[in-house]
CHARMM-style PDB file with segment names, atoms N, HN, CA, C and O in Angstrom:
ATOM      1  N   UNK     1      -7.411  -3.825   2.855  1.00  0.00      PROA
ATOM      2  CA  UNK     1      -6.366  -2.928   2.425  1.00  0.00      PROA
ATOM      3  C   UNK     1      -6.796  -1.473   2.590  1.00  0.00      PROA
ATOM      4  O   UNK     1      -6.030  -0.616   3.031  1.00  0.00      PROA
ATOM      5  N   UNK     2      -8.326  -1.176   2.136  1.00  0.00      PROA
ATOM      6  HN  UNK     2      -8.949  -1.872   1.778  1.00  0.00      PROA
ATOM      7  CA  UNK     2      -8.594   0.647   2.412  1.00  0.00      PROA
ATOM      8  C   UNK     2      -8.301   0.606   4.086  1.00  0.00      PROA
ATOM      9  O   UNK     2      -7.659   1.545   4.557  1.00  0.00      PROA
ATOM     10  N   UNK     3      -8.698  -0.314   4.846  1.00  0.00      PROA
ATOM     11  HN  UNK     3      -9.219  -1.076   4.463  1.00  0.00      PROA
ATOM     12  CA  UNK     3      -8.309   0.212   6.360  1.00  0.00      PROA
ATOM     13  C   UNK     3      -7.093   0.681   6.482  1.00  0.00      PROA
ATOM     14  O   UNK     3      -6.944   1.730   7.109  1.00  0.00      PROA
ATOM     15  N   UNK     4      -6.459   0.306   6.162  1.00  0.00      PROA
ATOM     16  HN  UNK     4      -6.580  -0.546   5.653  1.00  0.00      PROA
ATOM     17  CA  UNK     4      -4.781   0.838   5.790  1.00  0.00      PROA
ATOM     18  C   UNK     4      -4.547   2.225   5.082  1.00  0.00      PROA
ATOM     19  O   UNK     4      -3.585   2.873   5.496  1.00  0.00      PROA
ATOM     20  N   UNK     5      -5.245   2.718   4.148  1.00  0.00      PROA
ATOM     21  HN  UNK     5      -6.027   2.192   3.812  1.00  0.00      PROA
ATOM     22  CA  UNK     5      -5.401   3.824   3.907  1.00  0.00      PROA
ATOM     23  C   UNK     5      -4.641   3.110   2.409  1.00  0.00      PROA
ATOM     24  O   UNK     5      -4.513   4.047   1.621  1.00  0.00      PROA
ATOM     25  N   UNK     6      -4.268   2.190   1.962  1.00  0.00      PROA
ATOM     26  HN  UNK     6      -4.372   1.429   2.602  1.00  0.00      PROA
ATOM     27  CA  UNK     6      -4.201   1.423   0.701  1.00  0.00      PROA
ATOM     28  C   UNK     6      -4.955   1.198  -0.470  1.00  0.00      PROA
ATOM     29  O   UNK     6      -5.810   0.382  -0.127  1.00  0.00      PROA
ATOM     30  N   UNK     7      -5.136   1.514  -1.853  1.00  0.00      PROA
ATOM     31  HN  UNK     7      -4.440   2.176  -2.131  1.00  0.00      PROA
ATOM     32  CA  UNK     7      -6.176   1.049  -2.565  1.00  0.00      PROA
ATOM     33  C   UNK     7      -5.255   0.432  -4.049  1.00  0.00      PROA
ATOM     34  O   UNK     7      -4.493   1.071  -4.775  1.00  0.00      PROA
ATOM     35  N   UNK     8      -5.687  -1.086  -4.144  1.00  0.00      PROA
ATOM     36  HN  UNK     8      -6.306  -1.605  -3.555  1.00  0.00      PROA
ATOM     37  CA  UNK     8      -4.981  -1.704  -4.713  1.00  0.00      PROA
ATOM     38  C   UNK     8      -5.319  -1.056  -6.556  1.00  0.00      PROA
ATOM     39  O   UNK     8      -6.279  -0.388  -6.942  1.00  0.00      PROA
ATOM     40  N   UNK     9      -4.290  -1.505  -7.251  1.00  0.00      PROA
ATOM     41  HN  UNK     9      -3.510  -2.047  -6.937  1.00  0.00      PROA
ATOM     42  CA  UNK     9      -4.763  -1.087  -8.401  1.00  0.00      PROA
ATOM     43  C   UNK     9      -4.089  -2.324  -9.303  1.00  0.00      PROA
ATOM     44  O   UNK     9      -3.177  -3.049  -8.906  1.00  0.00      PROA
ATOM     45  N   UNK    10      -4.693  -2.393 -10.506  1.00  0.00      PROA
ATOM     46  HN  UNK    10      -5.434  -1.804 -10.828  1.00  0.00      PROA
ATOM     47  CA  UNK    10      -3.970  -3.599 -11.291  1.00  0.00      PROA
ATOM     48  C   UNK    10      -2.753  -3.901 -11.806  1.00  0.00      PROA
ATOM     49  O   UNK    10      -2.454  -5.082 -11.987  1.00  0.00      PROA
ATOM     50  N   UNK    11      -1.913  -2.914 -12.102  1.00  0.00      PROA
ATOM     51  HN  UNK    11      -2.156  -1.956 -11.955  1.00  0.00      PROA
ATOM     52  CA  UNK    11      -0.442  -2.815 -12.267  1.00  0.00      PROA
ATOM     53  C   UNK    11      -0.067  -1.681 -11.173  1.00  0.00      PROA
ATOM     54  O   UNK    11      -0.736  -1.079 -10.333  1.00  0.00      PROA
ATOM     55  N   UNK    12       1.615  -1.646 -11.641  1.00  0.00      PROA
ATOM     56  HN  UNK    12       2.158  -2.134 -12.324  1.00  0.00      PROA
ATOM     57  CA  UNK    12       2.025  -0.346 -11.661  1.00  0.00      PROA
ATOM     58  C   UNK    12       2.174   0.386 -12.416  1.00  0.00      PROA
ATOM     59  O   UNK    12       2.663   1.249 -11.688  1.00  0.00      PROA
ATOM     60  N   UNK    13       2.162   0.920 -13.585  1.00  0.00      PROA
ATOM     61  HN  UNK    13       1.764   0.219 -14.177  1.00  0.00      PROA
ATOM     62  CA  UNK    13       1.689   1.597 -13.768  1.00  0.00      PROA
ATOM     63  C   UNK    13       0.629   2.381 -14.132  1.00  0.00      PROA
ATOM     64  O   UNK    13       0.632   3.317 -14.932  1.00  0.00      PROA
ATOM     65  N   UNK    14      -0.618   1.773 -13.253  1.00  0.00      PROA
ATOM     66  HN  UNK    14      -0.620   1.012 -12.603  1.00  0.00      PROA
ATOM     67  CA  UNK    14      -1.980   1.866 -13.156  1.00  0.00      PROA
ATOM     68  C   UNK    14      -1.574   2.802 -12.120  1.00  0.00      PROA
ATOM     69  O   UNK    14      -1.471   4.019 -12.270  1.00  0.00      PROA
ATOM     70  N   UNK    15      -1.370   2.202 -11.155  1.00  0.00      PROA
ATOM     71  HN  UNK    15      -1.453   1.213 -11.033  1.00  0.00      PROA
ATOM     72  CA  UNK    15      -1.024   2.972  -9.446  1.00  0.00      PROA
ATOM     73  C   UNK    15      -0.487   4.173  -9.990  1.00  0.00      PROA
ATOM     74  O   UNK    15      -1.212   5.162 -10.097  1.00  0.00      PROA
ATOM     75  N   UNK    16       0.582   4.192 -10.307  1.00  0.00      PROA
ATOM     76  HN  UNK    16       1.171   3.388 -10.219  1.00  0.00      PROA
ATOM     77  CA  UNK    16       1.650   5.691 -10.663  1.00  0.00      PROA
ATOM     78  C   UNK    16       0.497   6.401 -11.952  1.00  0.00      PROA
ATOM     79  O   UNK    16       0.244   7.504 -11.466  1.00  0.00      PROA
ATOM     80  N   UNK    17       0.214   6.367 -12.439  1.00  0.00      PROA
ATOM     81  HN  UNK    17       0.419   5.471 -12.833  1.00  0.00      PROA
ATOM     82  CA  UNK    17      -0.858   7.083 -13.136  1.00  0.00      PROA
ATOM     83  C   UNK    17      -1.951   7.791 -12.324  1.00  0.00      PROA
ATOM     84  O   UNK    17      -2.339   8.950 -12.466  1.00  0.00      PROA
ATOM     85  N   UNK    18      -2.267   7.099 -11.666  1.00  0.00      PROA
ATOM     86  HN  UNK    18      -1.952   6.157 -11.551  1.00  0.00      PROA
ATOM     87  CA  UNK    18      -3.481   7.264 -10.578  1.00  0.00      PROA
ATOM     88  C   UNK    18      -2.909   7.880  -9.480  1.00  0.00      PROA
ATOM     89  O   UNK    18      -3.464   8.859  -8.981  1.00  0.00      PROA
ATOM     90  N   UNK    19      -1.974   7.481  -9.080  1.00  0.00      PROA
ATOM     91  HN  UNK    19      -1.524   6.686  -9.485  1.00  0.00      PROA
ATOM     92  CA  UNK    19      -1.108   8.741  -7.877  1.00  0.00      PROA
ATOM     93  C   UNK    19      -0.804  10.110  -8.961  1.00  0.00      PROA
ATOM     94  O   UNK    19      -1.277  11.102  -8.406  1.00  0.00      PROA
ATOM     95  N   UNK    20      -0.444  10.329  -9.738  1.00  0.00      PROA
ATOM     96  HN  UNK    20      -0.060   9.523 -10.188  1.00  0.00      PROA
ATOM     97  CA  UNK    20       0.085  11.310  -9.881  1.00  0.00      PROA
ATOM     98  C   UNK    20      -1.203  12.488 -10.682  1.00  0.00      PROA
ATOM     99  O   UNK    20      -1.054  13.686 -10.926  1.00  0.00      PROA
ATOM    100  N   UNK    21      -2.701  11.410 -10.998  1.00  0.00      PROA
ATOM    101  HN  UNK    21      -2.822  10.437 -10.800  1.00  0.00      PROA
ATOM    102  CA  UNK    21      -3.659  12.314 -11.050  1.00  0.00      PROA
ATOM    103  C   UNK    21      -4.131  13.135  -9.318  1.00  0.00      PROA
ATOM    104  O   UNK    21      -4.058  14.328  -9.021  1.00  0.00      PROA
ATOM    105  N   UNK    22      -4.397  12.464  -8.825  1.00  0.00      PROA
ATOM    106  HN  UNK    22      -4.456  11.495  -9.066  1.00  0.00      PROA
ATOM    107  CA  UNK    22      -4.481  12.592  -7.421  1.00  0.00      PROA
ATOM    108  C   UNK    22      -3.863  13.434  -6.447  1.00  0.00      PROA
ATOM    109  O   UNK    22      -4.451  14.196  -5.679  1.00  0.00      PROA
ATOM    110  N   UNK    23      -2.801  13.268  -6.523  1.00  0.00      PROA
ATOM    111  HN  UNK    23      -2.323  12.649  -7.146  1.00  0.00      PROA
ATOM    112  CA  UNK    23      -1.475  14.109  -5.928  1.00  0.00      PROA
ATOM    113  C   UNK    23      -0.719  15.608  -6.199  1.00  0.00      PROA
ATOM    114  O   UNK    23      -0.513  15.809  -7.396  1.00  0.00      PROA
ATOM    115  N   UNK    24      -0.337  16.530  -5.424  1.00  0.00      PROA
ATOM    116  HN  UNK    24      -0.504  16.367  -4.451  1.00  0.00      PROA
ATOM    117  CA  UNK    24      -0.114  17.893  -5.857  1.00  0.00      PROA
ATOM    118  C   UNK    24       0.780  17.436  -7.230  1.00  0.00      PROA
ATOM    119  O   UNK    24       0.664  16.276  -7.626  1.00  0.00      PROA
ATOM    120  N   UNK    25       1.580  18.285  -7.867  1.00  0.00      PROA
ATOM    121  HN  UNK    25       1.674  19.227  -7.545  1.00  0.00      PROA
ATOM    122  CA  UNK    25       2.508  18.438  -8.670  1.00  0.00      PROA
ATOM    123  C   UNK    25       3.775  18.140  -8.166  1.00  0.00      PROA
ATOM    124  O   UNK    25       4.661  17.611  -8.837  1.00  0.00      PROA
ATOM    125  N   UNK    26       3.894  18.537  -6.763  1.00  0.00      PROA
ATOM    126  HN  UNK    26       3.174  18.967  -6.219  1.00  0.00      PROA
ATOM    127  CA  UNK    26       5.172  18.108  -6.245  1.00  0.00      PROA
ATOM    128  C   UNK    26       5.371  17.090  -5.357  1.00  0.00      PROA
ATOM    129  O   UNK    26       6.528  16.921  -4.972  1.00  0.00      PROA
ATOM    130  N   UNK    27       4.413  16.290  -4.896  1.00  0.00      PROA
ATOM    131  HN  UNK    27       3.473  16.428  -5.209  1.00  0.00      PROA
ATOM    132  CA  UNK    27       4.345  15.375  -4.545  1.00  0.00      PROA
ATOM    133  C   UNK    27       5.700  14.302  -4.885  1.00  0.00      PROA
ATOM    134  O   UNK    27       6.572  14.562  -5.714  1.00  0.00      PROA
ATOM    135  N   UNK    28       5.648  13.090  -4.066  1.00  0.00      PROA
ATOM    136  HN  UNK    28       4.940  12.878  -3.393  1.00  0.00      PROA
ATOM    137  CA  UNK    28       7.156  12.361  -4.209  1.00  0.00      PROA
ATOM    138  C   UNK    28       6.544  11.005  -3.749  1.00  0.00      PROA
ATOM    139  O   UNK    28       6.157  10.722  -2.615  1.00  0.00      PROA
ATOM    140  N   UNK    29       6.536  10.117  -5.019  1.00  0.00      PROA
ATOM    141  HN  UNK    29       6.850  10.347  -5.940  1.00  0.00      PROA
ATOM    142  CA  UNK    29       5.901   8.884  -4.515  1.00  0.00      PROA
ATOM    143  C   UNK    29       6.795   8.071  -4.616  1.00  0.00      PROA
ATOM    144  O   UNK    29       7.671   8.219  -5.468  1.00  0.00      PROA
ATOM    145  N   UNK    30       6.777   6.881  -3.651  1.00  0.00      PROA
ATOM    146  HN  UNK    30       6.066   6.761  -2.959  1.00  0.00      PROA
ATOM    147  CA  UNK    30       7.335   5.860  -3.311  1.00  0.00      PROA
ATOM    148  C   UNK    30       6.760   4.623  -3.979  1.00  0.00      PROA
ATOM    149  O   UNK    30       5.566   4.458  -4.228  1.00  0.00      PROA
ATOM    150  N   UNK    31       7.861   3.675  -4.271  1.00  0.00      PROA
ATOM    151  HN  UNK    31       8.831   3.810  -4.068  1.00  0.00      PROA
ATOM    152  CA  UNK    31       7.154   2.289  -4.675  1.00  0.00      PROA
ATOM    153  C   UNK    31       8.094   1.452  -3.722  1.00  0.00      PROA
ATOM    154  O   UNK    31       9.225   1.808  -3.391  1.00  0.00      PROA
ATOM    155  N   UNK    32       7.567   0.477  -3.392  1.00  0.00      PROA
ATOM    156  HN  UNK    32       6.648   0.187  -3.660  1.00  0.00      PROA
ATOM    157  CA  UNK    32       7.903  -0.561  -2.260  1.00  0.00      PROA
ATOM    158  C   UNK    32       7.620  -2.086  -2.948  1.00  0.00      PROA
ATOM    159  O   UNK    32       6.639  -2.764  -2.642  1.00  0.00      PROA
ATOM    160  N   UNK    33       8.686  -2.525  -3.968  1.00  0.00      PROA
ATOM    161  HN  UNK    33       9.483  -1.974  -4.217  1.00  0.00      PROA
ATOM    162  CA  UNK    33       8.352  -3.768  -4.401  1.00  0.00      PROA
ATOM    163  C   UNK    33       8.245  -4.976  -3.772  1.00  0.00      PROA
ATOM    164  O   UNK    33       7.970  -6.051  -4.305  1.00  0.00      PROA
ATOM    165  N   UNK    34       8.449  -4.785  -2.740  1.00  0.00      PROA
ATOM    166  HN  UNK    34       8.673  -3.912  -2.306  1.00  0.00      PROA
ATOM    167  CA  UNK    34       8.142  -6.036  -1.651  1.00  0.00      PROA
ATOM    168  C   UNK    34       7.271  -5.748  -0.817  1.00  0.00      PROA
ATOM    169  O   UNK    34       7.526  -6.213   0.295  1.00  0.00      PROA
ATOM    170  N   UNK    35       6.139  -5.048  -0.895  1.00  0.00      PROA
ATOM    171  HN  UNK    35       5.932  -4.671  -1.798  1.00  0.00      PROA
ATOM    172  CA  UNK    35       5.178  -3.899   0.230  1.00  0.00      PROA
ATOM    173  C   UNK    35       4.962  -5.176   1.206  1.00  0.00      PROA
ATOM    174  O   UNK    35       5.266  -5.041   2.392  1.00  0.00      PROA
ATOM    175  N   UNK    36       4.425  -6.460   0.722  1.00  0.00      PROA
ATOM    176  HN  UNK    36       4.178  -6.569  -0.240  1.00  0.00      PROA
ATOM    177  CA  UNK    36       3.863  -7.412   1.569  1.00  0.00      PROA
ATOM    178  C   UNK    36       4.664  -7.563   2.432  1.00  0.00      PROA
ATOM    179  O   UNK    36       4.164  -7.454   3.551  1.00  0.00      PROA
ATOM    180  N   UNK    37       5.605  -7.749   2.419  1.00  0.00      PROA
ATOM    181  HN  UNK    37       6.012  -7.837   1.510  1.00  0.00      PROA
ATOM    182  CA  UNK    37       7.191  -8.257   3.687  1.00  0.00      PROA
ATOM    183  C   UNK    37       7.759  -6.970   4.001  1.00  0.00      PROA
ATOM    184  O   UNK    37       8.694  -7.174   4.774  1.00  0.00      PROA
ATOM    185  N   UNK    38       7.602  -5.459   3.709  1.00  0.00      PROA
ATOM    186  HN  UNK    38       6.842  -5.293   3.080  1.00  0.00      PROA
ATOM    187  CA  UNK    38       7.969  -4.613   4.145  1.00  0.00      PROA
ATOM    188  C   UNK    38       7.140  -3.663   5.194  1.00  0.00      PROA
ATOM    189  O   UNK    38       5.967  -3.323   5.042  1.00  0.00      PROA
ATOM    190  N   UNK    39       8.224  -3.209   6.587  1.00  0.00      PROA
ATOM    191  HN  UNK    39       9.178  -3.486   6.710  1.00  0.00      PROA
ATOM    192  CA  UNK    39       7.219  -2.166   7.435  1.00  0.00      PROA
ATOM    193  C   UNK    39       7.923  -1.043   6.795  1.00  0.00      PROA
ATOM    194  O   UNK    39       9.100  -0.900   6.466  1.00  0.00      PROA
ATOM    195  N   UNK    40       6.984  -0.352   6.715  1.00  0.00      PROA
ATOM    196  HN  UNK    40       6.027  -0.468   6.983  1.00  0.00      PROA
ATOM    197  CA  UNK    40       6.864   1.274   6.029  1.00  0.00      PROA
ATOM    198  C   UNK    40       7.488   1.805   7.723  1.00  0.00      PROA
ATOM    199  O   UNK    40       7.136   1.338   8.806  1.00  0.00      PROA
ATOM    200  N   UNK    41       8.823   3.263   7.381  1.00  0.00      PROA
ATOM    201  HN  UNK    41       9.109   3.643   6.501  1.00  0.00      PROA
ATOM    202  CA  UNK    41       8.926   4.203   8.429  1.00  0.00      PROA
ATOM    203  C   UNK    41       8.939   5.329   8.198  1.00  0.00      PROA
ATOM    204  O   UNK    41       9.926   5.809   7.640  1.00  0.00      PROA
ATOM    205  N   UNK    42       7.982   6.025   8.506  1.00  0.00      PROA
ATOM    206  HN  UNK    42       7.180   5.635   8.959  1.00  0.00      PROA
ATOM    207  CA  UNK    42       8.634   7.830   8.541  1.00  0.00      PROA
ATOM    208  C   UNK    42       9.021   8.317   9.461  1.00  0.00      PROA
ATOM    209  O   UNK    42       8.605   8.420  10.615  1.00  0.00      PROA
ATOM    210  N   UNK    43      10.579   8.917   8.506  1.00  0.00      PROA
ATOM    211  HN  UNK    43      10.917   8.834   7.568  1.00  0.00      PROA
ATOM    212  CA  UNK    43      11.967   9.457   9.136  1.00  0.00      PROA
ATOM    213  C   UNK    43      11.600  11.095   8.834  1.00  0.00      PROA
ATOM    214  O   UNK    43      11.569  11.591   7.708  1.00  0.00      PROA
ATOM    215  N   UNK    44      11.373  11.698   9.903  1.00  0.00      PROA
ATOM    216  HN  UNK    44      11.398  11.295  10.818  1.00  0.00      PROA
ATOM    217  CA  UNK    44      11.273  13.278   9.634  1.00  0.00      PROA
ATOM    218  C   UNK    44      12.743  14.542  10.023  1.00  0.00      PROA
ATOM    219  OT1 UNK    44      12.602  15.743   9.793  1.00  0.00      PROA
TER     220      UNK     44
END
């Protein structure tokens, strides 16, 4: 999963805690409840 640039965490709201120490203030995070069966796209 880090090859992916992924790092698993034990819940969500473990993850969203941990993104939002991490992350500017304005940052805009995504959750993907199906991540396993979903391809990620960025639309610019």
């Amino acid at each position: 999963m880090r090859a992916l640039l992924l790092h698993p965490q034990p819940d969500l709201q473990t993850a969203i805690d941990r993104a939002l120490e991490l992350l500017p203030n304005d940052a805009r995070i995504g959750v993907m409840p199906a991540a396993n069966a979903t391809m990620a796209v960025l639309l610019q």
